[in-house]
ZASEVEX-560777 format. One record per atom (N, C-alpha, C): residue number from 1; residue in three letters; atom name; x, y, z. Coordinates in nm, 3 decimals, m for minus. Each point is the difference from the previous one (the first is absolute). Layout:
# residues N
<atom><n>NUM</n><res>ala</res><atom>CA</atom><c1>X</c1><c2>Y</c2><c3>Z</c3></atom>
...
//
This chain:
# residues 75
<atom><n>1</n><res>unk</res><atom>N</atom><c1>0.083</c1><c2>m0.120</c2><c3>0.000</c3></atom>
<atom><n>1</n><res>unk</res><atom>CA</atom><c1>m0.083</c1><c2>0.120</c2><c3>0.000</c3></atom>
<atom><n>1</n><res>unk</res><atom>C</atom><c1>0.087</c1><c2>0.126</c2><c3>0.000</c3></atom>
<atom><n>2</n><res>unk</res><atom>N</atom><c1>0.101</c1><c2>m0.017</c2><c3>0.092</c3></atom>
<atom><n>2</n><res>unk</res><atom>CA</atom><c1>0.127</c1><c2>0.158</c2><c3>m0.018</c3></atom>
<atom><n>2</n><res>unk</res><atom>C</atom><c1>0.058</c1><c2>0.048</c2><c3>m0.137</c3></atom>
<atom><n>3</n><res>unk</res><atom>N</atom><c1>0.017</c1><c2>m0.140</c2><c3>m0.071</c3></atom>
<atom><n>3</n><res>unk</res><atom>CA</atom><c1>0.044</c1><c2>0.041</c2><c3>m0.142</c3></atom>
<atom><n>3</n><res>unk</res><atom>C</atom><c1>m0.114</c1><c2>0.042</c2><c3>m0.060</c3></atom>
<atom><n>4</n><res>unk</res><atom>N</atom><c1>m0.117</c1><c2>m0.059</c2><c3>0.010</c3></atom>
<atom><n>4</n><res>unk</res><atom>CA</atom><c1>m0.047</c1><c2>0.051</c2><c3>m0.103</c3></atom>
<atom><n>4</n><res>unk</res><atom>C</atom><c1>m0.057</c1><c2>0.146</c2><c3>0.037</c3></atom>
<atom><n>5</n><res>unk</res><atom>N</atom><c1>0.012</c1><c2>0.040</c2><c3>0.116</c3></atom>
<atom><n>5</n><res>unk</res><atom>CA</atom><c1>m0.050</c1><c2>0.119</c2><c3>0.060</c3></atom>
<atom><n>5</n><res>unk</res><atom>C</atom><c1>0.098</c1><c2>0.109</c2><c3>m0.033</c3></atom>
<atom><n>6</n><res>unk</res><atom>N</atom><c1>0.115</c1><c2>m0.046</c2><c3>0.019</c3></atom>
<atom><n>6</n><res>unk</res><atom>CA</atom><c1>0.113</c1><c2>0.097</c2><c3>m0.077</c3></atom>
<atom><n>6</n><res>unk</res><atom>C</atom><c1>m0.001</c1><c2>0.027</c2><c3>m0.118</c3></atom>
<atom><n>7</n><res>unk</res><atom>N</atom><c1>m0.055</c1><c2>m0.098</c2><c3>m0.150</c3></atom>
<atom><n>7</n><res>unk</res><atom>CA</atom><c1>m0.034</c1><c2>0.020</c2><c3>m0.079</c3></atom>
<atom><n>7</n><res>unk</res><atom>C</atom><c1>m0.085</c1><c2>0.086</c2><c3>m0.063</c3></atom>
<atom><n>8</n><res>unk</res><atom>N</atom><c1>m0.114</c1><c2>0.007</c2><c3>0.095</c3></atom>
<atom><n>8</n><res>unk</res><atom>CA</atom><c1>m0.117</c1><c2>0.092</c2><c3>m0.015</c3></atom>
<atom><n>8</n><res>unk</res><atom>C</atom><c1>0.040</c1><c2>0.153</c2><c3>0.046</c3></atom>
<atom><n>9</n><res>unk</res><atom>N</atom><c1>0.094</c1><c2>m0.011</c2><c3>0.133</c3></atom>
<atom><n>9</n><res>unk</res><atom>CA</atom><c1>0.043</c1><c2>0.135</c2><c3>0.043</c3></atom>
<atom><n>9</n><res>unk</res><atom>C</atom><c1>0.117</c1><c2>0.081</c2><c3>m0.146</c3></atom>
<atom><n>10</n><res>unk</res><atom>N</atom><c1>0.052</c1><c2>m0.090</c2><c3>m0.063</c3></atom>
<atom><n>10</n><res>unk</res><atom>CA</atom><c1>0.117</c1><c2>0.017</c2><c3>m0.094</c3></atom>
<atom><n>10</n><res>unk</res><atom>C</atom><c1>m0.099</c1><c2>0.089</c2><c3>m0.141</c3></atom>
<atom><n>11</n><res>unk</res><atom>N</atom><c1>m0.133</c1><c2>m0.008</c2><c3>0.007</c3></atom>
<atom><n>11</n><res>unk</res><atom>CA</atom><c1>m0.117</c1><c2>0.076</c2><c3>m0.066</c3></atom>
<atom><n>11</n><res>unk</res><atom>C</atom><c1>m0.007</c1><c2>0.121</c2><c3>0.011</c3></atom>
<atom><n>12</n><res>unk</res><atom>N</atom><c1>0.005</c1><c2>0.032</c2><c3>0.126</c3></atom>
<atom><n>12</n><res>unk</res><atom>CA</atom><c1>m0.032</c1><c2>0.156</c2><c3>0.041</c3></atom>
<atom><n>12</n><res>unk</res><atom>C</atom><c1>0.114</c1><c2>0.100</c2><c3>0.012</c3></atom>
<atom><n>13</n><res>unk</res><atom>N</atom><c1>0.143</c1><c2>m0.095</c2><c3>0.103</c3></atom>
<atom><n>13</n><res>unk</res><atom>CA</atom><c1>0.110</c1><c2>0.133</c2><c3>m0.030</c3></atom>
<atom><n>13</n><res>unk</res><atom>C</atom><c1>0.118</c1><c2>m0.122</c2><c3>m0.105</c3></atom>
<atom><n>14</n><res>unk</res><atom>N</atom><c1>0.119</c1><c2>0.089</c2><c3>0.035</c3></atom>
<atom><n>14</n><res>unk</res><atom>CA</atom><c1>0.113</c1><c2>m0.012</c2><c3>m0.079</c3></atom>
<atom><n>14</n><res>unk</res><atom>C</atom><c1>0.091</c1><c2>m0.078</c2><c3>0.104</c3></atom>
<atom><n>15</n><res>unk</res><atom>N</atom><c1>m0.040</c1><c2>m0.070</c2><c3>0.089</c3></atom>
<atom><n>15</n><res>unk</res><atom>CA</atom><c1>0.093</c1><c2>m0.050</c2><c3>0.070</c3></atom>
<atom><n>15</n><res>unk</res><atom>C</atom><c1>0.090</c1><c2>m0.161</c2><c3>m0.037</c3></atom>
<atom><n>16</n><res>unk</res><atom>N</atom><c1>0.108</c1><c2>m0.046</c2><c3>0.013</c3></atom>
<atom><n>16</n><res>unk</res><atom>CA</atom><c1>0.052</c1><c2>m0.143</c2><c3>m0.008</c3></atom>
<atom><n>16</n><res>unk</res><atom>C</atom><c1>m0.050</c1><c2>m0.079</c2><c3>0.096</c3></atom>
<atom><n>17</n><res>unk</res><atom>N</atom><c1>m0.040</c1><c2>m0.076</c2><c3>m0.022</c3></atom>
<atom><n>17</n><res>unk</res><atom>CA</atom><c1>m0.107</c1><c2>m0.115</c2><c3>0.061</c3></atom>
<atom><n>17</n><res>unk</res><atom>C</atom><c1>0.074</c1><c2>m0.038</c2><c3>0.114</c3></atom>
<atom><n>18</n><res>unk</res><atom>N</atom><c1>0.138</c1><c2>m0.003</c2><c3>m0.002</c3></atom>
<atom><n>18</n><res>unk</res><atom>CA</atom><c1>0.111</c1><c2>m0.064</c2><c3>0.151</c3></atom>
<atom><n>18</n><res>unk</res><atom>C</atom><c1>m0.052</c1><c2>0.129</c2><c3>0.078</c3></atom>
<atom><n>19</n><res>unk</res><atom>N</atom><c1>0.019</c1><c2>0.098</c2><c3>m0.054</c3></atom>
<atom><n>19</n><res>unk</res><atom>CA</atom><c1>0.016</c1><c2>0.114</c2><c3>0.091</c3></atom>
<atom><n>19</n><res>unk</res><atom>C</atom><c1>m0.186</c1><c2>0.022</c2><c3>0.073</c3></atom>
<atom><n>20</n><res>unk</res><atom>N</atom><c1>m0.089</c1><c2>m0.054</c2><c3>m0.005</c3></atom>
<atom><n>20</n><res>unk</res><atom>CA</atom><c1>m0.093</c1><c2>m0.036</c2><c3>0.036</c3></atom>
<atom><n>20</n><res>unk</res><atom>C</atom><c1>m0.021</c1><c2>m0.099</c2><c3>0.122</c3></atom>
<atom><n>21</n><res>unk</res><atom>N</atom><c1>m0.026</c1><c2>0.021</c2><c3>0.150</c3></atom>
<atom><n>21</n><res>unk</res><atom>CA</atom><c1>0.007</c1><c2>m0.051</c2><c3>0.081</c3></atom>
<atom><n>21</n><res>unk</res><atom>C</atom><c1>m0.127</c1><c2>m0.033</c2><c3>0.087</c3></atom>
<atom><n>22</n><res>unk</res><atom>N</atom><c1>m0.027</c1><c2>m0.080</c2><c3>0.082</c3></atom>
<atom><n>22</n><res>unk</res><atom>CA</atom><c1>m0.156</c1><c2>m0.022</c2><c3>0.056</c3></atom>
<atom><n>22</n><res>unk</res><atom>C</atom><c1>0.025</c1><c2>0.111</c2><c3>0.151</c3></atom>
<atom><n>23</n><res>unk</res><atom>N</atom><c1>0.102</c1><c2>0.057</c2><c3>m0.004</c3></atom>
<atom><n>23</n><res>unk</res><atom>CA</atom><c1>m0.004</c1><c2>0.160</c2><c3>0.071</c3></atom>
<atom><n>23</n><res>unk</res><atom>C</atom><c1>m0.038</c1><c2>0.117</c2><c3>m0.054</c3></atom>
<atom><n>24</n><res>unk</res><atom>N</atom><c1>0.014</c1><c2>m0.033</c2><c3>m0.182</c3></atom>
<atom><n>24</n><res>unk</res><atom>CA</atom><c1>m0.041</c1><c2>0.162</c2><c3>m0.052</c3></atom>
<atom><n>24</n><res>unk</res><atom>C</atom><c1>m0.130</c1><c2>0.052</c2><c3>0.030</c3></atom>
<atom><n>25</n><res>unk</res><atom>N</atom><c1>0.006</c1><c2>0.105</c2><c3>m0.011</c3></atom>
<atom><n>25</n><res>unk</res><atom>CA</atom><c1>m0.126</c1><c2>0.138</c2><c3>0.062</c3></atom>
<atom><n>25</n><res>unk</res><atom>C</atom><c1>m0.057</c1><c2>m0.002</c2><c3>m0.168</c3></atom>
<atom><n>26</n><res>unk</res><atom>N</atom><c1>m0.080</c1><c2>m0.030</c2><c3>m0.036</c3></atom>
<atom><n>26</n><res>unk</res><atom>CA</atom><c1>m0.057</c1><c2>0.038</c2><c3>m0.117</c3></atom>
<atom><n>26</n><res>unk</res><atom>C</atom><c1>0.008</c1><c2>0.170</c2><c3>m0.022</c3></atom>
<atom><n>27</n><res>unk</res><atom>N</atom><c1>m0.054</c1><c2>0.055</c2><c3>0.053</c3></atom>
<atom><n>27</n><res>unk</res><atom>CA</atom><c1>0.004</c1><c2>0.180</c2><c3>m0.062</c3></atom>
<atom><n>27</n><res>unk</res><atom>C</atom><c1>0.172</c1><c2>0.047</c2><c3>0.072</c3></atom>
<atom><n>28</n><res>unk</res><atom>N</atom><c1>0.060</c1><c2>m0.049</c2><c3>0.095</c3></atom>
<atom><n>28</n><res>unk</res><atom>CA</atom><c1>0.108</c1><c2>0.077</c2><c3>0.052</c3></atom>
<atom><n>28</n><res>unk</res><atom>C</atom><c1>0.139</c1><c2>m0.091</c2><c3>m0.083</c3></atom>
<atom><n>29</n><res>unk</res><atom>N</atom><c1>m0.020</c1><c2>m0.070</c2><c3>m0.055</c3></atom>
<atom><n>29</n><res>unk</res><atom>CA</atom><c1>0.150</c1><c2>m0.116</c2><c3>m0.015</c3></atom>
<atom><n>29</n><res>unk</res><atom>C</atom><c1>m0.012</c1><c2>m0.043</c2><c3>m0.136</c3></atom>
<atom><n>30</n><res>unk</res><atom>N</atom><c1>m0.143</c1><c2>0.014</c2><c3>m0.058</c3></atom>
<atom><n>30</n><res>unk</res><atom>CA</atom><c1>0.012</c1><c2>m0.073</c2><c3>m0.090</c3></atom>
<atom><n>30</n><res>unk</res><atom>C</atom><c1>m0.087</c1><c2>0.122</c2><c3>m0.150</c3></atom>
<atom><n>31</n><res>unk</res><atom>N</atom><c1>m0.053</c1><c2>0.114</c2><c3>0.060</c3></atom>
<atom><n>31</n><res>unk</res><atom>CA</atom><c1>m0.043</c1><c2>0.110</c2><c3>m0.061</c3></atom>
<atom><n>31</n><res>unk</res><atom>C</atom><c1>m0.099</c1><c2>m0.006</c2><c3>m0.023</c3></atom>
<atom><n>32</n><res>unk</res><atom>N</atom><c1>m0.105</c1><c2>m0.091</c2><c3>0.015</c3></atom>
<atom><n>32</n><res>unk</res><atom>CA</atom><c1>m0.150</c1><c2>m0.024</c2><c3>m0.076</c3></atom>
<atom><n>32</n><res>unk</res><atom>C</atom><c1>m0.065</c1><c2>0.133</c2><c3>0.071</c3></atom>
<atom><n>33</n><res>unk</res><atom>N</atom><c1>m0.081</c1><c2>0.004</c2><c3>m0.123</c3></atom>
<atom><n>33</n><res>unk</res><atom>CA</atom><c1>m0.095</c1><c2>0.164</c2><c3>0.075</c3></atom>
<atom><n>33</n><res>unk</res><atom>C</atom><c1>m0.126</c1><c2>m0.096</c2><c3>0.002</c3></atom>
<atom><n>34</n><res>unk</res><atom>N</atom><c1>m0.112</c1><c2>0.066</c2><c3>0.073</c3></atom>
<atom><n>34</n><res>unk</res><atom>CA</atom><c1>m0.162</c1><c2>m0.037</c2><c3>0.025</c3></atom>
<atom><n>34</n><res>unk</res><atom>C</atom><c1>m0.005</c1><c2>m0.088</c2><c3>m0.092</c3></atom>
<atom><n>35</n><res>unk</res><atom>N</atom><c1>m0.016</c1><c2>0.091</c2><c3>m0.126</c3></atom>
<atom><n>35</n><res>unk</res><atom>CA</atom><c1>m0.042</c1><c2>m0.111</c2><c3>m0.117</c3></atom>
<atom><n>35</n><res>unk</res><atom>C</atom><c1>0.068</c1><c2>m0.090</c2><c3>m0.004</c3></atom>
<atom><n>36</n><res>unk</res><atom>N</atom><c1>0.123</c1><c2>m0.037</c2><c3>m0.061</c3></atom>
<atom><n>36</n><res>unk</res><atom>CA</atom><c1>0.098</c1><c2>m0.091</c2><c3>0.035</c3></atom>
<atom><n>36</n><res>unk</res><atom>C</atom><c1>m0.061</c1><c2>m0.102</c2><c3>0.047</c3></atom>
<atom><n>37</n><res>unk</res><atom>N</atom><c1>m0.009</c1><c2>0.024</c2><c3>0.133</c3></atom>
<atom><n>37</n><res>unk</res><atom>CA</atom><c1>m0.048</c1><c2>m0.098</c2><c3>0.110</c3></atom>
<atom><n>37</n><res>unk</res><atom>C</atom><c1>m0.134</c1><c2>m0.056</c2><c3>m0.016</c3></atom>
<atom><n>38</n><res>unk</res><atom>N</atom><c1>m0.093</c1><c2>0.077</c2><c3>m0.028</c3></atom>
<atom><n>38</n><res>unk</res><atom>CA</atom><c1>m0.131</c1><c2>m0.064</c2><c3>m0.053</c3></atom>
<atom><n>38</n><res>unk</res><atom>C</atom><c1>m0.064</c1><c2>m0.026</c2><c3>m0.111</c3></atom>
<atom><n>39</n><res>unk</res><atom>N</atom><c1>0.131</c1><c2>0.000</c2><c3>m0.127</c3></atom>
<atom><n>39</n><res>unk</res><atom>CA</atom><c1>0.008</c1><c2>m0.054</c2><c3>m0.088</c3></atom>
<atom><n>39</n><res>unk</res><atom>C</atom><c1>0.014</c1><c2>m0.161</c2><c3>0.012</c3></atom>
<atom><n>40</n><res>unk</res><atom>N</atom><c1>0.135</c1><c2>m0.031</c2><c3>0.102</c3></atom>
<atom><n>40</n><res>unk</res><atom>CA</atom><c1>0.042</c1><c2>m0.066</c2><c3>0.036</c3></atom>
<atom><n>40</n><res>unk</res><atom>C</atom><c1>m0.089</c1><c2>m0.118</c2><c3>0.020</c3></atom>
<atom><n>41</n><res>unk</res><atom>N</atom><c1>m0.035</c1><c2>0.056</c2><c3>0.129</c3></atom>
<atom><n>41</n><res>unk</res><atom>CA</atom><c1>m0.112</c1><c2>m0.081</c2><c3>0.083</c3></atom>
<atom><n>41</n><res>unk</res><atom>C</atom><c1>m0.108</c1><c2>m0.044</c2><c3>m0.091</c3></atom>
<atom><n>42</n><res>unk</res><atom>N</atom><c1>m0.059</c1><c2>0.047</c2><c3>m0.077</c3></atom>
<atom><n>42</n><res>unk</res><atom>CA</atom><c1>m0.073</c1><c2>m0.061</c2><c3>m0.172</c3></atom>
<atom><n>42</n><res>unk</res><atom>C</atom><c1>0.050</c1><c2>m0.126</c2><c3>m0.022</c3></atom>
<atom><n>43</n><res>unk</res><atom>N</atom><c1>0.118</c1><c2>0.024</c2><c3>m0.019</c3></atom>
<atom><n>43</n><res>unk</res><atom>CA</atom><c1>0.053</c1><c2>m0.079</c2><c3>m0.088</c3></atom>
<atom><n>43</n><res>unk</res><atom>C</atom><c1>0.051</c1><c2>m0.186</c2><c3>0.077</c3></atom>
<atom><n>44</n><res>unk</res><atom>N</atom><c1>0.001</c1><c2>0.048</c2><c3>0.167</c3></atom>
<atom><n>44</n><res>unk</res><atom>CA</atom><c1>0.050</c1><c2>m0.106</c2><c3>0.100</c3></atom>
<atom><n>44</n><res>unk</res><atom>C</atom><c1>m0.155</c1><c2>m0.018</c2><c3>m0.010</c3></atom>
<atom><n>45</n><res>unk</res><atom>N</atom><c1>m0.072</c1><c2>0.012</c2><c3>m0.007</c3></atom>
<atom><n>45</n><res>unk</res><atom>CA</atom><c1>m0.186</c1><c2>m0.058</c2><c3>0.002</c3></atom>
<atom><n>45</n><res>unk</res><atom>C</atom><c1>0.001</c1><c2>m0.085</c2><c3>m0.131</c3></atom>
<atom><n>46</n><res>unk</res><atom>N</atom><c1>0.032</c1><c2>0.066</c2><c3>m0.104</c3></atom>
<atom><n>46</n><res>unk</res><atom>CA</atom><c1>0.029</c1><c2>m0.111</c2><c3>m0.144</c3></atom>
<atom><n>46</n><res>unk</res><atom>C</atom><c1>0.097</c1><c2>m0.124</c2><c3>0.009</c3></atom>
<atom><n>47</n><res>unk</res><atom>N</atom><c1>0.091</c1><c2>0.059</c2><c3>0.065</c3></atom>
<atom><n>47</n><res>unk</res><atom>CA</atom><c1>0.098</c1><c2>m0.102</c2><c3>m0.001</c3></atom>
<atom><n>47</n><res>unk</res><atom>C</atom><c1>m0.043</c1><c2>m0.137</c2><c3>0.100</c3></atom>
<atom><n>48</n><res>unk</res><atom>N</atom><c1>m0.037</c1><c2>0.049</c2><c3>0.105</c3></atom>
<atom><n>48</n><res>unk</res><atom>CA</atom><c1>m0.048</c1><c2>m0.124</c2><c3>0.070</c3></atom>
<atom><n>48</n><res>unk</res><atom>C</atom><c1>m0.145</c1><c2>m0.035</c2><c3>0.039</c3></atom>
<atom><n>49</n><res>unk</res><atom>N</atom><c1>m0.078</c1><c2>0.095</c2><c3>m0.077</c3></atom>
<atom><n>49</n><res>unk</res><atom>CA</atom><c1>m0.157</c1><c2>m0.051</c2><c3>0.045</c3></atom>
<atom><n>49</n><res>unk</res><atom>C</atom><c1>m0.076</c1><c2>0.015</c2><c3>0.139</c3></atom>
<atom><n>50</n><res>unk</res><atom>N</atom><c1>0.044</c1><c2>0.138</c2><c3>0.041</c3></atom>
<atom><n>50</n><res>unk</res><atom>CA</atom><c1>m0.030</c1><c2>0.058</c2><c3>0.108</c3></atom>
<atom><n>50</n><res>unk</res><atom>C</atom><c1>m0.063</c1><c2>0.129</c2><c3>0.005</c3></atom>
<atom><n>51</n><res>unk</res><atom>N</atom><c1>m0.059</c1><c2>m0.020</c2><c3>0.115</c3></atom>
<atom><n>51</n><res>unk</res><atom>CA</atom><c1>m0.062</c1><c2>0.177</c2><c3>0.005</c3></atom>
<atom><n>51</n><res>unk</res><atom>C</atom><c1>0.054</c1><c2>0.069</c2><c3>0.128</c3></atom>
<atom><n>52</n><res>unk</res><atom>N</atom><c1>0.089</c1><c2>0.103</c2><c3>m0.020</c3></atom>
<atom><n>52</n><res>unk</res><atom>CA</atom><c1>0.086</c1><c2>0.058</c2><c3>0.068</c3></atom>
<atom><n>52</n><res>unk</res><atom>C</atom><c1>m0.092</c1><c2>0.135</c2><c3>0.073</c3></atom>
<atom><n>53</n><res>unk</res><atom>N</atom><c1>m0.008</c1><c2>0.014</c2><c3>0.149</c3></atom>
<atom><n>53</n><res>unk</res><atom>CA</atom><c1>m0.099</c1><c2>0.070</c2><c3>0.066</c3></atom>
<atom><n>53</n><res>unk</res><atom>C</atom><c1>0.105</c1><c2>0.144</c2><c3>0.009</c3></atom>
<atom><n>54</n><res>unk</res><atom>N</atom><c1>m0.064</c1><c2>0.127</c2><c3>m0.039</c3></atom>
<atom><n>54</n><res>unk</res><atom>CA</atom><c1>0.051</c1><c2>0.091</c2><c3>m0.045</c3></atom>
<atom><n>54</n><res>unk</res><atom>C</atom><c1>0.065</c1><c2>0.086</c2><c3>0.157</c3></atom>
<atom><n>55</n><res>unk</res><atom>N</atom><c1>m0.085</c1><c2>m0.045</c2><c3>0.101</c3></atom>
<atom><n>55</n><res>unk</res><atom>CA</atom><c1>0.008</c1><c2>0.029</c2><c3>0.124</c3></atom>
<atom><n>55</n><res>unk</res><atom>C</atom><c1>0.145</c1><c2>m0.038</c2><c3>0.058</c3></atom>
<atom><n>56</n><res>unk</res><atom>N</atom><c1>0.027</c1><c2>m0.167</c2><c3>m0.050</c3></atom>
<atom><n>56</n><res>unk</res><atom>CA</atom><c1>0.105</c1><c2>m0.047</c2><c3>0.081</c3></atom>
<atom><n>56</n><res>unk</res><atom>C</atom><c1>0.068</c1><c2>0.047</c2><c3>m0.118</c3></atom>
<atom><n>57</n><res>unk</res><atom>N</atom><c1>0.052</c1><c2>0.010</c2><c3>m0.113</c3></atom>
<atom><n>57</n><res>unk</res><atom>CA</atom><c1>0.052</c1><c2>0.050</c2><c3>m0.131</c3></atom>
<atom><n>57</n><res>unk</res><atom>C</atom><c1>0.068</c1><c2>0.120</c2><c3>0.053</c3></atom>
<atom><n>58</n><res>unk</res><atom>N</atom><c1>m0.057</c1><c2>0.109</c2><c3>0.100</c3></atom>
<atom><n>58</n><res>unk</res><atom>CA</atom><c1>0.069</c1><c2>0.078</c2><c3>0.008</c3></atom>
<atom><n>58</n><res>unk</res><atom>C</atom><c1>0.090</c1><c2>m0.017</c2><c3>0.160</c3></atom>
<atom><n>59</n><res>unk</res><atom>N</atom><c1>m0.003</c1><c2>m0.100</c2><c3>m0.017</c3></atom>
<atom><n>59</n><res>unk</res><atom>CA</atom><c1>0.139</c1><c2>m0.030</c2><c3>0.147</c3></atom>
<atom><n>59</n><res>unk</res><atom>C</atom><c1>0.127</c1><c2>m0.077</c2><c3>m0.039</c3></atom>
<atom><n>60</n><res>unk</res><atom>N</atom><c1>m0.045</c1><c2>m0.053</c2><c3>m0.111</c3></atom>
<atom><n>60</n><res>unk</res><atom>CA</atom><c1>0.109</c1><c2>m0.066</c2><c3>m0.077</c3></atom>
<atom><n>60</n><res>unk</res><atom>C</atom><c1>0.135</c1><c2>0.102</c2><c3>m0.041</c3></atom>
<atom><n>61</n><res>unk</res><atom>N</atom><c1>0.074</c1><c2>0.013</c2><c3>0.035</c3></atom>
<atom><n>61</n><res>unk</res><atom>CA</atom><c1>0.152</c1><c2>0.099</c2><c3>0.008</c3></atom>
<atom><n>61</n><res>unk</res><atom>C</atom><c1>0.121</c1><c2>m0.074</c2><c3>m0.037</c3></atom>
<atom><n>62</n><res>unk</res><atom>N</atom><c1>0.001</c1><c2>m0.144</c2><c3>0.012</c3></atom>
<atom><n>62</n><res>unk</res><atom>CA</atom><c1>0.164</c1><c2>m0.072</c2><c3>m0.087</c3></atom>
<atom><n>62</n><res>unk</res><atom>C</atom><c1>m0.057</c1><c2>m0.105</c2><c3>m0.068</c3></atom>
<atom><n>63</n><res>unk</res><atom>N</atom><c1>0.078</c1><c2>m0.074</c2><c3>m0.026</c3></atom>
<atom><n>63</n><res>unk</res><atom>CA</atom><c1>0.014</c1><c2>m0.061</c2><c3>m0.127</c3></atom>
<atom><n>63</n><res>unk</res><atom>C</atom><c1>m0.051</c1><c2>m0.152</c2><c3>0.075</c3></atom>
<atom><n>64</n><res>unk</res><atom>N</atom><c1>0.058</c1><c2>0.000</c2><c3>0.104</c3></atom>
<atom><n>64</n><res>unk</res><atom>CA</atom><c1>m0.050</c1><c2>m0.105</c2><c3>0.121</c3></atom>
<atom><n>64</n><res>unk</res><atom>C</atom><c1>m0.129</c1><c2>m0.006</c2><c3>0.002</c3></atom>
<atom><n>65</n><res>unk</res><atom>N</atom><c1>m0.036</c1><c2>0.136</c2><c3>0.025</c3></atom>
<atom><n>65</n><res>unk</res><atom>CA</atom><c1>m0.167</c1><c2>0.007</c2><c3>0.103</c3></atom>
<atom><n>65</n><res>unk</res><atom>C</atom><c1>m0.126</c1><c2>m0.058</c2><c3>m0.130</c3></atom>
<atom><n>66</n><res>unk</res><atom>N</atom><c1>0.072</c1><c2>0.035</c2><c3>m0.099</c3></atom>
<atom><n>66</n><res>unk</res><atom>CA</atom><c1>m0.088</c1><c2>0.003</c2><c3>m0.150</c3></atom>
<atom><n>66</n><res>unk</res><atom>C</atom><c1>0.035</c1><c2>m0.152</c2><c3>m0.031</c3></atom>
<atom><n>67</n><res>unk</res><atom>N</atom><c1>0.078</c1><c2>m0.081</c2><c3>0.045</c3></atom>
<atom><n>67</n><res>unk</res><atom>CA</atom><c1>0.024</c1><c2>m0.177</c2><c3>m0.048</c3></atom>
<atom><n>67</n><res>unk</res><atom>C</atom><c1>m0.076</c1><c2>m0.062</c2><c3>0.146</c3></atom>
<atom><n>68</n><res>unk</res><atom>N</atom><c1>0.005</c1><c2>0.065</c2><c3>0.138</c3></atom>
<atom><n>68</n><res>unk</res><atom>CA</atom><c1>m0.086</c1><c2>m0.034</c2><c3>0.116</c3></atom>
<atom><n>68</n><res>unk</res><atom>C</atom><c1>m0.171</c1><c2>0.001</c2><c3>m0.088</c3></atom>
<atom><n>69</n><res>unk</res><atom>N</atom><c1>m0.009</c1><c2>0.083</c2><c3>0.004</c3></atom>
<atom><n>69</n><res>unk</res><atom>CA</atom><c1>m0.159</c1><c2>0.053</c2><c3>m0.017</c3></atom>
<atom><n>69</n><res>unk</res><atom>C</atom><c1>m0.025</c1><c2>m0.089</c2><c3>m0.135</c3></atom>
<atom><n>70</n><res>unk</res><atom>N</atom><c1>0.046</c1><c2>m0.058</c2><c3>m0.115</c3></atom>
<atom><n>70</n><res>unk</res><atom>CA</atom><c1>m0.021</c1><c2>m0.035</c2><c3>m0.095</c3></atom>
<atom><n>70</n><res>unk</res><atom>C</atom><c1>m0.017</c1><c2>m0.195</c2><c3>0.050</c3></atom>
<atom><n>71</n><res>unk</res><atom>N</atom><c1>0.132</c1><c2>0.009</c2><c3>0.108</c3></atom>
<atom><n>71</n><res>unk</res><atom>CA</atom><c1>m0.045</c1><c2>m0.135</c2><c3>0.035</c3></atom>
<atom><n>71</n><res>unk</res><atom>C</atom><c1>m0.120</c1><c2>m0.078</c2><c3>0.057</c3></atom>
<atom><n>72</n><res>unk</res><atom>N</atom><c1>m0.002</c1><c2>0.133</c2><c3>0.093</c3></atom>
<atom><n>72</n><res>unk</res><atom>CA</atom><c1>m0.140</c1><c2>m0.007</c2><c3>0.074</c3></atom>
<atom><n>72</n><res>unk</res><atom>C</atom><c1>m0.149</c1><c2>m0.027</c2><c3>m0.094</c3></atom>
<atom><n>73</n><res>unk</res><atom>N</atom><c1>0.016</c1><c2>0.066</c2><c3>m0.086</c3></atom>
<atom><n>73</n><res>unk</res><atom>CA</atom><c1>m0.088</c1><c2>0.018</c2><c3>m0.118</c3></atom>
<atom><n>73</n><res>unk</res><atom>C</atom><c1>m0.022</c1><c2>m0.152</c2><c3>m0.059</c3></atom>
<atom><n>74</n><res>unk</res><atom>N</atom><c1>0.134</c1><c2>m0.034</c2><c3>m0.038</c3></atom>
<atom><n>74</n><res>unk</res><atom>CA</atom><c1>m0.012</c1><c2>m0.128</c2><c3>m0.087</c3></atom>
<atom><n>74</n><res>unk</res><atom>C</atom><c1>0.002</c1><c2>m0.103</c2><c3>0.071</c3></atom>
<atom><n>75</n><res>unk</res><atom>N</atom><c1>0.002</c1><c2>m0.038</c2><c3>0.131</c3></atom>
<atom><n>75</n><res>unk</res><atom>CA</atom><c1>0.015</c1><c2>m0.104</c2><c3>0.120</c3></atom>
<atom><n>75</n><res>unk</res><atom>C</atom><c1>m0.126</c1><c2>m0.069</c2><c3>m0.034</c3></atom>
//
């Protein structure tokens, strides 16, 4: 799930996929603006067949919390 989550993040900025960590800050480390991010989140609902609650969506802050919450989802 990390790779392919890095994959999807490798969509929005310009970053090298190593340099991508399950510590990065999505808007502070890794540059995504609003949209960015809830482009994103679209696209992690396509990718795994989920419906992502916009409420908890906005507590999600690393790269971790967004592969936590996705697990939870797909469990």
């Amino acid at each position: 799930m990390f790779e392919r989550l890095i994959e999807i993040i490798g969509n929005y900025v310009e970053i090298e996929p190593g340099n991508i960590k399950p510590e990065s800050r999505f808007m502070e480390d890794l540059g995504f603006t609003s949209f960015d991010f809830m482009s994103m989140l679209g696209e992690l609902e396509d990718e795994w067949d989920v419906e992502i609650d916009q409420q908890e969506a906005a507590d999600i802050r690393t790269v971790q919390e967004a592969l936590d919450y996705l697990g939870k989802l797909t469990a």
